[in-house]
C-alpha positions in Angstrom: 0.3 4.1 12.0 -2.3 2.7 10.6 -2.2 -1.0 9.4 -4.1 -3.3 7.1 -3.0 -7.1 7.9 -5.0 -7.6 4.7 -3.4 -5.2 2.0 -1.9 -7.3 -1.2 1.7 -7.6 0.1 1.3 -8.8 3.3 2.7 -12.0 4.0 3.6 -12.6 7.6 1.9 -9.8 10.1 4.7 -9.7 12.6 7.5 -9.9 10.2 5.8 -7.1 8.1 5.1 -5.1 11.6 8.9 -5.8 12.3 9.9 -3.5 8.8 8.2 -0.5 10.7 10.9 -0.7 13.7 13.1 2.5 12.0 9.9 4.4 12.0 9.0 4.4 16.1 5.4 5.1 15.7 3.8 5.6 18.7 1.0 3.8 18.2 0.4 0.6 15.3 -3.7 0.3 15.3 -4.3 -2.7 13.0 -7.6 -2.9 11.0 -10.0 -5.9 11.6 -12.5 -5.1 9.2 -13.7 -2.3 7.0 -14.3 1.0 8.2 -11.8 0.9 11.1 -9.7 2.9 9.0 -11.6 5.8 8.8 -12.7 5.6 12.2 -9.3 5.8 13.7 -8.2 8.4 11.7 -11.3 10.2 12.6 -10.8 9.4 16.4 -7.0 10.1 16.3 -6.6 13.5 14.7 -9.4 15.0 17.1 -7.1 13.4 19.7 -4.6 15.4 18.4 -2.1 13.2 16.5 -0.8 15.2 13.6 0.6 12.6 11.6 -0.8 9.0 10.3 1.2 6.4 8.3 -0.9 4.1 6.0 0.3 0.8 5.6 -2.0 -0.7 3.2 -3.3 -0.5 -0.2 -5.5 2.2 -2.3 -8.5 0.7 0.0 -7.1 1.3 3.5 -6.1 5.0 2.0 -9.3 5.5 1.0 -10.6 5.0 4.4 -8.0 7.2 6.0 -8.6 10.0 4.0 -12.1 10.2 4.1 -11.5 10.1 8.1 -9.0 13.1 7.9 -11.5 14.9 5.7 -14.0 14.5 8.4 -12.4 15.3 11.3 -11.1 18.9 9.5 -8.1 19.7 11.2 -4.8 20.0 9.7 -2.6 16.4 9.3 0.3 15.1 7.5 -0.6 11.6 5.6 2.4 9.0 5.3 1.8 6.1 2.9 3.8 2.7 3.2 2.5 1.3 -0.1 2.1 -2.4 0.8 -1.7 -3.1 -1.4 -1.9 -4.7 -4.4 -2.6 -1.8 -6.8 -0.6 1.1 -5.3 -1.7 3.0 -7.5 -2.1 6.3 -5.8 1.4 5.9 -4.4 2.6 5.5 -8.5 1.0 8.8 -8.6 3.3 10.6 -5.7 6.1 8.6 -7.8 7.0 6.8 -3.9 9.3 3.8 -4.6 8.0 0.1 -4.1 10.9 -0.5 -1.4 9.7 -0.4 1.8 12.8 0.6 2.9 13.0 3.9 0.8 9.9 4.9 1.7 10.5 4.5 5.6 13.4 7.1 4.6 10.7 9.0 3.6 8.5 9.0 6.3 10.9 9.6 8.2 12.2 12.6 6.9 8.4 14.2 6.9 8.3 16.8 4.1 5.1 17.4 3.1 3.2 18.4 -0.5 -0.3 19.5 -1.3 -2.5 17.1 -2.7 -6.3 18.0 -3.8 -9.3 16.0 -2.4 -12.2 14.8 -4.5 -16.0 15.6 -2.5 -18.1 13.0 -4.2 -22.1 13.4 -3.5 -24.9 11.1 -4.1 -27.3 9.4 -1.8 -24.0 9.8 1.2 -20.8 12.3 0.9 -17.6 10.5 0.4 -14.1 11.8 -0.4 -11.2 10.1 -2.6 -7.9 11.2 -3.4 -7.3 9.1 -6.4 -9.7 7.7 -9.1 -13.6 7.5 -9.2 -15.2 5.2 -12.0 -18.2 4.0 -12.7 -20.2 2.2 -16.0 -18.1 -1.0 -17.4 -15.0 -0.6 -15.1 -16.2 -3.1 -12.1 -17.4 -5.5 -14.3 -14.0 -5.5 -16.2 -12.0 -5.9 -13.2 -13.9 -8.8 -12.0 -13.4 -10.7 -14.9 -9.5 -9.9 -14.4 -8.1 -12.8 -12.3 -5.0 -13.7 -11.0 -4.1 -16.3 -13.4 -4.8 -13.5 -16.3 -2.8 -10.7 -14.4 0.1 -13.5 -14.5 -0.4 -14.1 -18.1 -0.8 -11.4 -19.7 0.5 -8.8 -17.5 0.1 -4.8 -18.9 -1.9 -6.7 -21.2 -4.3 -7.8 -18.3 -6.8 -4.9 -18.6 -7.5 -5.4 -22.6 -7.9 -9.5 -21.7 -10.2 -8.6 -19.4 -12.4 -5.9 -21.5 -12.6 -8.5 -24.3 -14.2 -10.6 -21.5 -16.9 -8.1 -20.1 -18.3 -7.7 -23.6 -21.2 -9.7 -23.7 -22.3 -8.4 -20.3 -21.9 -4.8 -21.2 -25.1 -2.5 -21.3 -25.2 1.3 -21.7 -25.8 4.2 -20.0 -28.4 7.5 -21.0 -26.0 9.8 -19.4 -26.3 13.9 -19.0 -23.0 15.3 -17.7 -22.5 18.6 -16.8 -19.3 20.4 -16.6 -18.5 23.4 -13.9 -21.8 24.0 -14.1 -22.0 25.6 -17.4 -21.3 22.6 -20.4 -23.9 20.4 -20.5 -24.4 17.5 -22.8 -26.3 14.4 -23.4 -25.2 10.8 -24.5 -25.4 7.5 -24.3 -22.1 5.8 -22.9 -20.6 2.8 -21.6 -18.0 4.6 -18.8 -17.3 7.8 -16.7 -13.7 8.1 -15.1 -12.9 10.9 -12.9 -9.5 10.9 -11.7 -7.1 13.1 -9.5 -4.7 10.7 -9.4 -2.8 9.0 -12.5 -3.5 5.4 -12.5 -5.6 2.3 -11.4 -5.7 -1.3 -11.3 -2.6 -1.6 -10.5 -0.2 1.1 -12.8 -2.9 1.5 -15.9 -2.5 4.9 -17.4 -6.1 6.1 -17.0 -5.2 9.4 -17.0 -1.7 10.0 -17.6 -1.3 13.8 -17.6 -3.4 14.4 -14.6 -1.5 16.6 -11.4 -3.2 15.8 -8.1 -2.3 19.6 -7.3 -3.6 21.6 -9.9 -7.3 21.7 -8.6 -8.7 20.1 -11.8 -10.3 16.6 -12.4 -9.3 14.9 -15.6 -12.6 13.4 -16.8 -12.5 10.2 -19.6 -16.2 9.4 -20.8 -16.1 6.5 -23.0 -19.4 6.6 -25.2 -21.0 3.2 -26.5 -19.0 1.9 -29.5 -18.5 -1.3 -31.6 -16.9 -4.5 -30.0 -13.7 -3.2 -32.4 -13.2 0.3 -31.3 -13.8 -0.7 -27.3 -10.9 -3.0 -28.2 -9.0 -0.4 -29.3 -10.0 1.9 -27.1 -8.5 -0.3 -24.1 -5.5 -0.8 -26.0 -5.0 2.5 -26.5 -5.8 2.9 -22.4 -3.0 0.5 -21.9 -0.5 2.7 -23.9 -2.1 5.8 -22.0 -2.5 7.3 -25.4 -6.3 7.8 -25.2 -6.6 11.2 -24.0 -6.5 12.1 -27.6 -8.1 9.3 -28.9 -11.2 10.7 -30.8 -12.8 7.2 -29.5 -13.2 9.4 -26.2 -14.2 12.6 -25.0 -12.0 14.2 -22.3 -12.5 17.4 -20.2 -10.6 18.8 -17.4 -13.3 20.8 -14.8 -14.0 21.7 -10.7 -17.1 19.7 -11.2 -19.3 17.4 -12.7 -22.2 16.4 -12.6 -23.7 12.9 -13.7 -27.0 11.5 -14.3 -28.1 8.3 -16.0 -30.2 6.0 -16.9 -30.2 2.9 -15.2 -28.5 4.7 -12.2 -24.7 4.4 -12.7 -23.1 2.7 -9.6 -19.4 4.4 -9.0 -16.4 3.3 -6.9 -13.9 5.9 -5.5 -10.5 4.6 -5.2 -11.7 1.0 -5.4 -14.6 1.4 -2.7 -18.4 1.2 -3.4 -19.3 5.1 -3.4 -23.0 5.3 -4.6 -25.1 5.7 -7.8 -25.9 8.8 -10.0 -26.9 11.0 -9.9 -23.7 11.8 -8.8 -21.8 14.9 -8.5 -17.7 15.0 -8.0 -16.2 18.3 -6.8 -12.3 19.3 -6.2 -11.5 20.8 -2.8 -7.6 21.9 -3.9 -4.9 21.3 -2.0 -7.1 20.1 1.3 -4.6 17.3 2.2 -1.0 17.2 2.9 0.8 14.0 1.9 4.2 12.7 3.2 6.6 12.5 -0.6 10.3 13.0 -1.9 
């Protein structure tokens, strides 16, 4: 097991370590900083442990997958969702208790989950959401005493917000390598997984199986239509909202100008140019 101190949830260490006691793992390596994560996992599945149990957060996964992807041998992932967002967890549909998923875990059965190769300057893998354009800047001005307040209602508080510090993007995306188009916009998403920050519908239809990445480009519009645009994101409606342009592809590519700066799965992951590429089915995951 693998075990973030840190993650959202965590209250007392020992008392949270103590919850683990049903599952016996035979080892608990607890992070210090970042990048322990992945170098564990790394270290650990060349050792020949063929099984690791994430208890964290969207963060500490990203780290272990992107370990497992490197070390390229065959390796069941458990998650004990205990972050703040959990939103790749929502995705698998695991329950918040910690509880039911130690029932889980413990029973072991696996499913296939695609991985997401992501290549600028440095390779990096995700398994659940990479964004870049307005996204960061929208979360930042989302703070704790607005996620209190307004709740679902959070991410539309916190667009309204980023406004006046939005700037667009001269953006050329390119689609499997064969649609190519040109425009200027204000967000790229590119999502295996269903959700972010924290349960928002991003991409409400997407199946982290099917070997596709559901792609949402929101192009530069009035202050009014980006407000309804987030609403809409809120209700997980926009996928057919003619405010944005959708596409479901293997791979894209993104340029821009200024150079777009991404995150995958919450973590810093470069600038375009950018390319994003499915590897189906590379990781097994520990679900009902």
């Amino acid at each position: 097991m693998i075990f973030n101190p840190k993650a959202g949830s965590v209250g007392n260490t020992q008392e949270t370590i103590s919850l683990f006691r049903n599952l016996k793992p035979a080892r608990i390596l607890i992070t210090k900083k970042n990048g322990d994560a992945a170098k564990w996992a790394q270290q650990i599945i060349r050792g020949g442990c063929d099984y690791i149990i994430v208890a964290g957060g969207d963060g500490t996964l990203n780290e272990v997958v992107n370990g497992t992807a490197r070390a390229n041998r065959p390796t069941r992932i458990g998650l004990l969702p205990i972050g703040t967002g959990n939103d790749f967890a929502r995705t698998l549909d695991l329950p918040s208790s910690v509880d039911e998923n130690i029932d889980i875990l413990r029973a072991g059965n696996t499913r296939a989950v695609d991985l997401v190769h992501a290549r600028s300057k440095h390779g990096r893998y995700f398994v659940n959401v990479a964004a870049g354009g307005f996204g960061g800047i929208v979360r930042r001005k989302i703070t704790s005493e607005i996620k209190r307040s307004w709740g679902p209602l959070a991410y539309i508080r916190g667009a309204a917000a980023a406004l006046p510090n939005l700037h667009a993007y001269e953006t050329r995306i390119i689609v499997d390598d064969k649609e190519a188009f040109s425009l200027v916009l204000y967000n790229v998403v590119i999502a295996n997984g269903r959700y972010v920050a924290g349960g928002l519908h991003m991409a409400p239809e997407a199946d982290p199986a099917d070997g596709l990445l559901d792609v949402v480009l929101i192009p530069k519009r009035s202050a009014a239509e980006l407000a309804l645009v987030a609403a809409q994101i809120v209700l997980g409606t926009h996928w057919s909202s003619n405010l944005v342009i959708t596409r479901r592809a293997q791979k894209i590519s993104v340029r821009s100008r200024p150079a777009m700066r991404f995150n995958l799965d919450g973590e810093p992951g470069g600038s375009a140019p950018a390319e994003f590429q499915i590897l189906p089915r590379a990781l097994n995951f520990v679900a009902k």
